[in-house]
C-alpha positions in Angstrom: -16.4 3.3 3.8 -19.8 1.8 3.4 -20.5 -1.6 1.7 -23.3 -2.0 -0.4 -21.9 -3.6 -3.9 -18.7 -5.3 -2.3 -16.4 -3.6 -5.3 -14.1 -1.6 -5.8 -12.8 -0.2 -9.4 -8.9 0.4 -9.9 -9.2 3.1 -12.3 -5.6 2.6 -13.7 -6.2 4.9 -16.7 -4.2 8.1 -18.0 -6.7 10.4 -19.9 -8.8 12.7 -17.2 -11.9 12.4 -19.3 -12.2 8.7 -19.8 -12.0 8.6 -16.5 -14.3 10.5 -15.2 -16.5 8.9 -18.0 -16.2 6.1 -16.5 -16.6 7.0 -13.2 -20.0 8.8 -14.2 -21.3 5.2 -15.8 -20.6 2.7 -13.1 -20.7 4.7 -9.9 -23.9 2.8 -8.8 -22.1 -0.7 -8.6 -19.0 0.5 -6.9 -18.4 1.7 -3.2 -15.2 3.2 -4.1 -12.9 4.3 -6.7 -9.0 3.3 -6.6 -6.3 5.8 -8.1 -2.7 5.3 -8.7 0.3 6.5 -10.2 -0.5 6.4 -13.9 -3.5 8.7 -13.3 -2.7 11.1 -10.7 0.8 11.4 -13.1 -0.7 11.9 -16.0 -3.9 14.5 -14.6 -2.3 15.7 -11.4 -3.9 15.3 -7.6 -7.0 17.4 -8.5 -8.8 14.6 -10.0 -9.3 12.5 -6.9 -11.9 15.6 -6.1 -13.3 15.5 -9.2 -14.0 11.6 -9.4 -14.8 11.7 -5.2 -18.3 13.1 -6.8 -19.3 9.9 -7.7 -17.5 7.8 -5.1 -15.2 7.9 -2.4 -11.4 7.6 -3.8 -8.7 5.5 -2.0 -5.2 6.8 -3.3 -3.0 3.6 -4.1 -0.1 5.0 -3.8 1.8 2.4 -1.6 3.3 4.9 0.7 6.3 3.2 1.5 9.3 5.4 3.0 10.6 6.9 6.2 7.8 8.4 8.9 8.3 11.8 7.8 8.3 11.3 4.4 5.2 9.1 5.0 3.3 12.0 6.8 4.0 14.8 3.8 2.9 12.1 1.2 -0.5 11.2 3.0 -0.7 15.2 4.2 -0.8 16.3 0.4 -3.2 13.0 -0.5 -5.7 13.5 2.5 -5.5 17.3 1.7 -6.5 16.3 -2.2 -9.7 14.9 -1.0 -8.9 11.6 -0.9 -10.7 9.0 2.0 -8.1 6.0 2.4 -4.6 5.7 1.9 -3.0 2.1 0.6 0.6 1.9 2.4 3.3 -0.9 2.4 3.7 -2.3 5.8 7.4 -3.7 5.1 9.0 -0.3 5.6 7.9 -0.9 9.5 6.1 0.1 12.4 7.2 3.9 12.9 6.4 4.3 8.9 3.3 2.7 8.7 2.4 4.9 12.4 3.0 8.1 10.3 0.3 7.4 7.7 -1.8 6.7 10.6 -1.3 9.5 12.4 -2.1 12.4 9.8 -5.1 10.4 8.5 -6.3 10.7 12.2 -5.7 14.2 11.8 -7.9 14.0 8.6 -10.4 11.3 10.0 -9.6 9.1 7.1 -8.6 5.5 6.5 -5.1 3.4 6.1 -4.9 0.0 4.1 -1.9 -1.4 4.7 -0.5 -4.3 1.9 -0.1 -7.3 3.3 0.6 -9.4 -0.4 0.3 -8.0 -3.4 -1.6 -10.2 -6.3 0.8 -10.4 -9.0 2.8 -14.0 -9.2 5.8 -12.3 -7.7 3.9 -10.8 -4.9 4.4 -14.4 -2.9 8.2 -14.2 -3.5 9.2 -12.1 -0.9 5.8 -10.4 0.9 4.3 -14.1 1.4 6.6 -15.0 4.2 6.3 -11.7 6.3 2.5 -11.3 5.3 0.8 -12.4 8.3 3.5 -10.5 10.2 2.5 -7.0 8.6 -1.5 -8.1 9.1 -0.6 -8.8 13.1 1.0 -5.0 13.0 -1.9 -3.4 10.9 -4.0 -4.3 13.3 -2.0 -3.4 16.5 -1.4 0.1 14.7 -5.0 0.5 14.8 -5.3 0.8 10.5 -8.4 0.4 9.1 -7.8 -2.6 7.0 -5.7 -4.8 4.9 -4.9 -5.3 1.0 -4.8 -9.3 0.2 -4.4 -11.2 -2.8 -7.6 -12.0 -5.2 -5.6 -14.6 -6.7 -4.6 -16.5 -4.1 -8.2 -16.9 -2.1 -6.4 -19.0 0.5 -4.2 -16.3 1.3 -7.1 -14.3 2.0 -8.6 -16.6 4.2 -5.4 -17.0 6.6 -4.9 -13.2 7.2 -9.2 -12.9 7.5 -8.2 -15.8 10.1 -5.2 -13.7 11.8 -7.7 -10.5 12.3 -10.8 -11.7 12.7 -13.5 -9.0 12.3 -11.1 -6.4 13.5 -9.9 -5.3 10.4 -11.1 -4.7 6.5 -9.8 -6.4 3.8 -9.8 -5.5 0.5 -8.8 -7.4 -3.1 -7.1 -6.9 -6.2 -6.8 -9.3 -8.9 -10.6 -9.9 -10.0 -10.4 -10.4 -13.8 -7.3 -9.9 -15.6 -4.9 -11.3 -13.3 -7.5 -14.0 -12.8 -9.1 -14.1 -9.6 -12.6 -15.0 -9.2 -15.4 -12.2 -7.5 -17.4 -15.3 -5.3 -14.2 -17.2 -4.6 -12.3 -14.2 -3.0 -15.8 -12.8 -1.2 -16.0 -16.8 0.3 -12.9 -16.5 1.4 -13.2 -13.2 3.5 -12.4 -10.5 1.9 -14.9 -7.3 2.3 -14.8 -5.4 -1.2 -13.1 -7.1 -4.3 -11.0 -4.7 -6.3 -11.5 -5.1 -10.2 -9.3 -2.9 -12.9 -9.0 -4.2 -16.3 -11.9 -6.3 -16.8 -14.2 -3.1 -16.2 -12.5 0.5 -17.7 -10.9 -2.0 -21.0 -14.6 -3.2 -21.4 -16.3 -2.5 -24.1 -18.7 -1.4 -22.0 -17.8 -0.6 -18.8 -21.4 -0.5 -17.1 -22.4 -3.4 -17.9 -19.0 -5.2 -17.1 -19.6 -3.5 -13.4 -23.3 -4.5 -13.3 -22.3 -8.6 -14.0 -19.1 -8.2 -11.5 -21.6 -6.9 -8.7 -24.3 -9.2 -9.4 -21.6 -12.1 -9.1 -21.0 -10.6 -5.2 -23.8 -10.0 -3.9 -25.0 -13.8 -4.9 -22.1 -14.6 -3.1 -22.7 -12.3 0.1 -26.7 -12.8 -0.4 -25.2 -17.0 0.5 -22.6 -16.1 2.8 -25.2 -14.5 5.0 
C-alpha cells in the first residue's frame, strides 16, 4: 500500500450505494478504503471489488479465532479482492501465523491490533499491547493498528518496531483524536470514519482531513 494522502476512510456504512457514492467522491484524498461488519453484512463480500475501483480495501474484520478458522476467513476475504487483512493478535501466535500464511499465498497484507481506540480499548489490550507489537513483527505482518486517541500509545509501539513495521490509526474525529497529533506521533496513515461519510459533504470533509496531514508530514520531513 502506497502513501500519498496519509488516510484512510472506515466506510462503516450499510446501504451499497451510499457507499460507493462516497467512495467515487473522495477517492483522491484517500490511500485506502476500510470495510467492516455492518457493510459487508448488510451488501455481502462483493462490494470490496466494487469499491477496490477507487482504492485499495483493507477488510476490518478482526480475524480473531483458531488457525484454521483464521485461514478460511482470510481465504474467502483475499479471494473477495480485498488487499490487507485487520486481525487480533490476542488469540496468539499460531492464529495470527494463519492470516499470514494465506495472505502470502495471495501476496497481500496483515494488520494486526495491537489497542483498539475506544476508552475501553486500554482496559484489557493496553497491558499486552506492546507484547502483540513485538509478535507482529517477529511474525513477519505488515503492520500494526494503534490508538488515534491516545497519541502516546502510538509513539511507544512506533518506538518498539522502529521502521520495521506500518502503523495505522483509528479514532480521527468522532472519537476525538487529532490528524497532526497522531501523524507526530508515528503512525503512517490516520484512519477517519464518521467525521467524513456523516458529513455533509463528504469531499470536502476528506480534502480538510488530508490537508491537515500532509502539513504535518510536509514538517515531519
Amino acid at each position: 500500500m502506497e502513501r500519498n494522502t496519509g488516510m484512510i476512510v472506515a466506510l462503516d456504512v450499510t446501504d451499497r450505494e451510499e457507499a460507493l457514492k462516497i467512495a467515487e467522491d473522495i477517492w483522491e484524498f484517500v490511500d485506502a478504503i476500510k470495510v467492516g461488519y455492518p457493510l459487508i453484512l448488510a451488501t455481502g463480500l462483493g462490494i470490496i471489488r466494487e469499491l477496490a475501483e477507487f482504492a485499495p480495501v483493507i477488510a476490518d474484520f478482526k480475524v480473531a479465532d483458531i488457525p484454521n478458522t483464521n485461514r478460511l476467513i482470510c481465504d474467502q476475504v483475499f479471494e473477495a479482492g480485498a488487499d490487507a487483512v485487520i486481525a487480533q493478535g490476542f488469540t496468539g501466535r499460531d492464529s495470527l501465523d494463519a492470516c499470514i500464511e494465506i495472505a502470502s499465498e495471495y501476496r497481500k497484507d496483515v494488520f494486526v491490533v495491537s489497542e483498539m481506540s475506544h476508552p475501553g480499548g486500554a482496559d484489557f489490550m493496553q497491558p499486552v499491547a506492546e507484547s502483540i507489537a513485538k509478535m507482529a513483527l517477529e511474525a513477519g505482518a505488515f503492520g500494526l493498528v494503534a490508538p488515534a486517541t491516545r497519541p502516546e500509545r502510538v509513539k511507544k509501539i512506533r518506538k518498539i518496531v522502529g521502521d520495521k513495521l506500518t502503523i495505522i490509526s483509528p479514532g480521527v474525529g468522532a472519537q476525538g483524536g487529532r490528524a497532526s497529533d497522531v501523524i507526530a506521533a508515528g503512525a503512517d496513515w490516520v484512519i477517519v470514519g464518521r467525521s467524513i461519510y456523516k458529513a455533509e459533504s463528504p469531499k470536502e470533509a476528506a480534502r480538510e482531513i488530508a490537508e491537515e496531514i500532509q502539513a504535518e508530514l510536509r514538517g515531519k520531513y
